[in-house]
N, C-alpha and C positions, 0 to 999 in steps of 0.2 A: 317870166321866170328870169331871174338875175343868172346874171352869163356867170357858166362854171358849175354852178348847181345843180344837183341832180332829186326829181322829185323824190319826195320820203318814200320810205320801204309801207306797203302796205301792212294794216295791222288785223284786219281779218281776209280771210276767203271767201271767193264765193265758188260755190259750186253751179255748174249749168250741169241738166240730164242731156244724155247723149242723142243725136240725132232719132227720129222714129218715124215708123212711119204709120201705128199705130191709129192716131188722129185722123188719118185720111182716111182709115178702112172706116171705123168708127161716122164717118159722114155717109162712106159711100154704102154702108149698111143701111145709115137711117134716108138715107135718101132713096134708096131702093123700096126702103119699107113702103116711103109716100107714093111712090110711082104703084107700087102695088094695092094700093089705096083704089086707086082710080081708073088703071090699065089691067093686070091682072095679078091674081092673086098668088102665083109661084114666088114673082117678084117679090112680094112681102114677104113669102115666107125664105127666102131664100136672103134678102136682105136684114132681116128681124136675127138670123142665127149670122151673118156677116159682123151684123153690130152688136149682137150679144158675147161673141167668141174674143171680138177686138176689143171692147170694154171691159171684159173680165183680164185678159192679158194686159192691157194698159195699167191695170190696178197693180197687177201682180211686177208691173214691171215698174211701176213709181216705189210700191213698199219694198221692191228690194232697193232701187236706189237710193231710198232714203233711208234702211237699215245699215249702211255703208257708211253713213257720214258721220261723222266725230260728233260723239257728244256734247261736246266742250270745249269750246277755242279758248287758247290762252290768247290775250292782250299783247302786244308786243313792247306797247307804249307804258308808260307811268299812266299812273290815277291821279288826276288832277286834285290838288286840295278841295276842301268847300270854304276855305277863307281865302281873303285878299292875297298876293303874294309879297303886295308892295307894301309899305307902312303910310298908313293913313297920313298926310300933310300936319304939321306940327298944328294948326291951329285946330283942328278936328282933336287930336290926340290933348289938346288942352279940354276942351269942352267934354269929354269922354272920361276923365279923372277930375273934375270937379272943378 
């Protein structure tokens, strides 16, 4: 970056969801479920409602944070043309009118 400079202003957002903790119940359900697979069977049921209750709240708590977010970013920048900006070199600009 050339000294003095400061880089450009960004032209959209991003949004991150806010920390949770969600995701680790959501394992520590289904991993409960497995151990009840094979050790006994409380564990499963007790892990099966751990990861059903965290999986429904994870849902409920991504569509409200995605109901929250802006429709529509405005652009901050211009919209680049779809032609050249420069004029074609004079001997193109001959061969292009005849």
């Amino acid at each position: 970056m050339a000294e003095g400079k400061l880089p450009p202003e960004p032209t959209e957002l991003v949004y991150l969801p806010k920390p949770s903790w969600l995701p680790a119940l959501v394992a520590l359900g289904l991993a409960l479920t497995v151990v009840g697979l094979f050790a006994w069977w409380p564990y499963g049921v007790v892990g099966a409602i751990i990861a059903l209750v965290a999986i429904i709240a994870w849902i409920r708590e991504t569509a409200s944070e995605i109901s929250r977010l802006p429709i529509e970013q405005r652009p901050a920048s211009a919209v680049l043309p779809a032609v050249p900006l420069r004029r074609p070199p004079a001997r193109e600009r001959q061969r292009e009118n005849g």
